[in-house]
C-alpha positions as CSV (number, residue, x, y, z in Angstrom):
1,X,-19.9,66.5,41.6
2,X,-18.1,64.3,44.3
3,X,-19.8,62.1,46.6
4,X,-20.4,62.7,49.8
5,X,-18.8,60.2,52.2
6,X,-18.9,60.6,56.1
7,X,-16.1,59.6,58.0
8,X,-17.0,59.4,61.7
9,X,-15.7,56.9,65.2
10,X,-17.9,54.0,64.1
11,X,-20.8,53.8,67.4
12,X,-20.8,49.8,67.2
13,X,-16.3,49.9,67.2
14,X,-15.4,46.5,68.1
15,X,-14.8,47.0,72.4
16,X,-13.4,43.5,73.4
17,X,-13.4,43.6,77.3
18,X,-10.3,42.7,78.7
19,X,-11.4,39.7,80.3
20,X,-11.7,38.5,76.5
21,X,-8.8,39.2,75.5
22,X,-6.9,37.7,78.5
23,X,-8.8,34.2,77.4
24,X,-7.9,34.8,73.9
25,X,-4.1,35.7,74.0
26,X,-3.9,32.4,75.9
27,X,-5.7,30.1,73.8
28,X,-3.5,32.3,70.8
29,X,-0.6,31.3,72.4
30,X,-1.5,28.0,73.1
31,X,-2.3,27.8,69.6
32,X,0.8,29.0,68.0
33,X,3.2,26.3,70.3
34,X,1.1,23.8,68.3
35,X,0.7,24.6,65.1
36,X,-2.6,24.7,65.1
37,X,-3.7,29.1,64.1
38,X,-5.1,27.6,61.2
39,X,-7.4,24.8,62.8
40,X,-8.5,27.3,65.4
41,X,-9.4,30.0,62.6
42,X,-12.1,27.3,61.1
43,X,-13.4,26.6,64.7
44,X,-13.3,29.8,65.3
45,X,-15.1,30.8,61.8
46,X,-17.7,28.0,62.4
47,X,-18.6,29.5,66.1
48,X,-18.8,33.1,65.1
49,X,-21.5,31.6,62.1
50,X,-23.3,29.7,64.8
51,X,-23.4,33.3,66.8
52,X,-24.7,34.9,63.9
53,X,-27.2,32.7,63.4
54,X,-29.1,33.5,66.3
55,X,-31.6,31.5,67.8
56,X,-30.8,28.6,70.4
57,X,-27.2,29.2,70.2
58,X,-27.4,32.4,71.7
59,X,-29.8,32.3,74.0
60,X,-28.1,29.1,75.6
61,X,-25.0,31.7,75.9
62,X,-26.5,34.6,77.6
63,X,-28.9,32.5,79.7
64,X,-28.4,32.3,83.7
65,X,-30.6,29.4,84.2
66,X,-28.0,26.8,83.6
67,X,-25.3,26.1,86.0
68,X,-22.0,25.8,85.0
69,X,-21.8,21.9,84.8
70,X,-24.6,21.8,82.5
71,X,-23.4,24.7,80.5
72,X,-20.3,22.6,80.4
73,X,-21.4,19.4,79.4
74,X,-23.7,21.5,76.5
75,X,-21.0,23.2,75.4
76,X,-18.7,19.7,74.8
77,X,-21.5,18.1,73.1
78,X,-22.3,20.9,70.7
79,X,-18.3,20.8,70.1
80,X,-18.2,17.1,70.1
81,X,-21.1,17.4,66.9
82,X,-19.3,20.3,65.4
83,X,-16.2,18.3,65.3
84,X,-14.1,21.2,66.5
85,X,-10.7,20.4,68.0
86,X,-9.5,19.2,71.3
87,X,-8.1,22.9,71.7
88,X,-11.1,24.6,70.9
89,X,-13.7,22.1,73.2
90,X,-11.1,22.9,76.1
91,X,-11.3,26.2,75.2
92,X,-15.0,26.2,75.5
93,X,-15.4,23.7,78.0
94,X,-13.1,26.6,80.4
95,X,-15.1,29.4,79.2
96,X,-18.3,27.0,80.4
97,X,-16.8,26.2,83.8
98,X,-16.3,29.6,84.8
99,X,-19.3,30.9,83.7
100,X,-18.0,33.3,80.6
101,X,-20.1,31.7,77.9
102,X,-22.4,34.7,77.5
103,X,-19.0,36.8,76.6
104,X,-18.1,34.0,73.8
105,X,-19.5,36.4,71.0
106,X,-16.4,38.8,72.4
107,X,-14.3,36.5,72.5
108,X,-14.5,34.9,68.7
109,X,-14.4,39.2,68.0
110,X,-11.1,39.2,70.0
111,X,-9.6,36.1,68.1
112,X,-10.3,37.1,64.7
113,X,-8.3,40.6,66.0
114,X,-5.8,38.8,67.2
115,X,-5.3,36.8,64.2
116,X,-5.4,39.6,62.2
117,X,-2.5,41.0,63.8
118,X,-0.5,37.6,64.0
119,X,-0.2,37.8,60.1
120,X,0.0,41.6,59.7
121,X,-3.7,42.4,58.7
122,X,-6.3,45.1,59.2
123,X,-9.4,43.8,59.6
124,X,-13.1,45.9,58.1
125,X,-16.2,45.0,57.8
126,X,-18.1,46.6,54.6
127,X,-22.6,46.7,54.9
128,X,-23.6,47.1,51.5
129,X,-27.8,47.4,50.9
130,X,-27.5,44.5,48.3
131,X,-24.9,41.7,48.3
132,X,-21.3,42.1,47.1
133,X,-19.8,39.9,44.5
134,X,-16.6,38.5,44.2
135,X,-15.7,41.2,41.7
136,X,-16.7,44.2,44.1
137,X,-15.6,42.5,47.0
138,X,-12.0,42.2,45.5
139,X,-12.3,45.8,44.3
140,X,-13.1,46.7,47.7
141,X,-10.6,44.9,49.5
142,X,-8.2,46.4,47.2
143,X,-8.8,50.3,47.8
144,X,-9.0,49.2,51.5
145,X,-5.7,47.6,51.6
146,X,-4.6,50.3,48.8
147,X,-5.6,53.8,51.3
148,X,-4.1,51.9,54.4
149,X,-0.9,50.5,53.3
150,X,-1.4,46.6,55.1
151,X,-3.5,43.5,53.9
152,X,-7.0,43.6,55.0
153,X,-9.3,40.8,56.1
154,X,-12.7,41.9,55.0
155,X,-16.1,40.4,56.0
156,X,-19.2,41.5,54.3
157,X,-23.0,41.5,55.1
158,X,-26.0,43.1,54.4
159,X,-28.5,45.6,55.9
160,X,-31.5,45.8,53.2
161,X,-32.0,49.2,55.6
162,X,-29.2,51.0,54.1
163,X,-31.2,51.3,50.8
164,X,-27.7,51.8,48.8
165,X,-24.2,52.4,49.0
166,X,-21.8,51.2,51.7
167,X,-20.7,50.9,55.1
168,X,-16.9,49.9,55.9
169,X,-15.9,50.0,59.1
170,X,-12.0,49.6,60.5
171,X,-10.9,49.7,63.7
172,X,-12.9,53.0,65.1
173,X,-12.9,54.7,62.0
174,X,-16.2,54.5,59.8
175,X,-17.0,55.6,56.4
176,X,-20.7,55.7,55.7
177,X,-21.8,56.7,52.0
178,X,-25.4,55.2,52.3
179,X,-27.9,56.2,50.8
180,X,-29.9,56.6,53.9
181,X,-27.1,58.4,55.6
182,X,-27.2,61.1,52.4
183,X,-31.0,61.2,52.6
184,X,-30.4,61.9,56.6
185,X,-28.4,64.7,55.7
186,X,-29.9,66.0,53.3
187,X,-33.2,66.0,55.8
188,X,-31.0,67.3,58.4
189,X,-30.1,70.6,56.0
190,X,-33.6,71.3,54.5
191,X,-34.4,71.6,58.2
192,X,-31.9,74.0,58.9
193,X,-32.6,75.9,55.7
């Protein structure tokens, strides 16, 4: 008996507006004449952490109450203590002044695309129920990278709601064998039945 696995456009695809990306591709560009892709990816790496993270961080992003100037100076002193790079505080210190911070979370999205595609990678994100070891995270990446033909970046996480199985997402395309997603479909035809 095979497994069912359901291959649909993934409903949370990665959009980047465009206004992202046009911040991005300069900073990239920027980055490239100096040498410094690989400095940016840890800033970069570090930020989209903070993002996840929640609390504070983000709020302070989306929030209207600050002006600019104090988003600004915010912004350079949470750089200044995260001892990210001139490029990067610039970077954020821009995105402050003209009052883009609350579409940061886009824009760290956008630069790990763009990176991706600097070096020739696909990026994909796999949701497993239970965390993924270095063994099965290897394994993964390696069917991944295997079925499309390119190198993949892959990040993992973890949705406890999933209840088993895995999620991976690339690009638009998703491939859900979950448990819950079988247990949905099995629901689904014991209704129809």
């Amino acid at each position: 008996m095979s497994a069912e696995v359901e291959t649909t456009q993934a409903p949370g695809a990665l959009r980047v507006s465009p206004a992202a990306s046009r911040y991005v591709d300069a900073l990239f560009g920027l980055a490239v004449e100096q040498d410094a892709v690989d400095v940016l990816e840890d800033d970069f790496a570090a930020l989209r952490s903070m993002i996840a993270a929640g609390g504070d961080f983000r709020s302070f992003l989306k929030s209207p109450v600050y002006d600019a100037e104090d988003k600004s100076a915010a912004i350079a002193a949470i750089a200044d203590k995260a001892s990210f790079s001139q490029l990067t505080t610039n970077f954020l210190k821009l995105v402050a002044a003209n009052r883009r911070l609350f579409a940061l979370d886009d824009m760290v999205a956008a630069f790990f695309e763009r990176l991706a595609a600097h070096r020739g990678e696909v990026s994909a994100q796999a949701i497993s129920a239970a965390p993924l070891n270095d063994d099965q995270t290897k394994r993964l990446r390696g069917e991944i990278e295997r079925y499309l033909g390119k190198a993949v970046n892959l990040t993992t996480s973890v949705d406890p709601d999933l209840l088993g199985g895995i999620v991976v997402k690339v690009g638009s395309t998703m491939v859900d064998s979950s448990l819950r997603s079988k247990l949905n479909r099995l629901k689904t035809k014991l209704k129809e039945a």
